[in-house]
N, C-alpha and C positions, 0 to 999 in steps of 0.2 A: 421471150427474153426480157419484156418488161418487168416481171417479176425479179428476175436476177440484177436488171441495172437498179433498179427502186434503192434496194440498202447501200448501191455506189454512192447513188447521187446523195440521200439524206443524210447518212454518214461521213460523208467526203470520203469516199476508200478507205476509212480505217478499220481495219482488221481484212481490207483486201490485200494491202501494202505492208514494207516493211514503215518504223516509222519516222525512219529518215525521208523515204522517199512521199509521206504525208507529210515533211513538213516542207518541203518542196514546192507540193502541187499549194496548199494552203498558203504559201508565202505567195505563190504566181498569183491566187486569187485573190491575195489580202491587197498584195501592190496595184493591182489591176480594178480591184473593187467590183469586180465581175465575178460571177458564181460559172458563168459558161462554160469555165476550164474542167469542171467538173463532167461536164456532157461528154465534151472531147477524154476526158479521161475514163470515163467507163466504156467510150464510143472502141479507145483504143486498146482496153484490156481486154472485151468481146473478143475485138478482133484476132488479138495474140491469141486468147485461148478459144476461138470460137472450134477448130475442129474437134480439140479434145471436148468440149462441153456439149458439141450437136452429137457426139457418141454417145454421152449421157444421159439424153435428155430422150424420154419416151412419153407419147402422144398419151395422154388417158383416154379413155372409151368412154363412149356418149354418158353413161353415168356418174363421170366425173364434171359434171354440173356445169360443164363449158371449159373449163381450167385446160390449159396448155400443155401440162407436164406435171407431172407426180411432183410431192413433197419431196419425197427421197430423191430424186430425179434432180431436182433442185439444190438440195444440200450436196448432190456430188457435185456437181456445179461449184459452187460457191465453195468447194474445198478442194477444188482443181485450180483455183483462183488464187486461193491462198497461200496453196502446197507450193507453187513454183514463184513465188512473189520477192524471194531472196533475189533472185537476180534482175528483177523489173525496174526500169531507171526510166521510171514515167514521162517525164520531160520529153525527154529525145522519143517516145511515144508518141505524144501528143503532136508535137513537131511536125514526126512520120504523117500523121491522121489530118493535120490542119492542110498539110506541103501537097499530100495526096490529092485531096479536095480540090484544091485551087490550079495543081497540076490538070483533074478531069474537067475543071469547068474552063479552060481555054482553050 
């Protein structure tokens, strides 16, 4: 999965997102002067789309040089990500991900 959050994070989810909802998350982080919101926000798109993407994602065989998952394995990924991003309203994602956390850690 590190491979899949990598273009979240350096990116700021753009082209994961529509780009209203980047300028959203980019406002929370410009006000904040914190880049973290970004961790949470790839933390919580995984999570949305984590069952459709562990369906896509296939192990390569020991000749594939240690790597996790195929190229193309990966691009379905990241366009299962994108495909369903019209209706993704980040914030109240992030929210969900931070509320959750702090809900298991007491």
């Amino acid at each position: 999965m590190g491979v899949l959050v990598q273009p979240l994070l350096r990116f700021g989810c753009v082209g994961f997102l529509p780009p209203p909802q980047v300028l959203l998350l980019w406002d929370r982080m410009i006000a904040g002067d914190d880049t973290s919101i970004l961790a949470v926000a790839a933390a919580a798109l995984v999570l949305l789309h984590g069952a459709s993407m562990l369906s896509e994602l296939k192990p390569k065989g020991a000749a594939g040089g240690g790597a996790l998952c195929s190229v193309d394995s990966l691009d379905s990924a990241r366009d299962i990500m994108s495909s369903n991003a019209e209706w993704v309203a980040i914030i109240p994602l992030c929210q969900a991900v931070l509320h959750a956390q702090t809900a298991q850690g007491t």
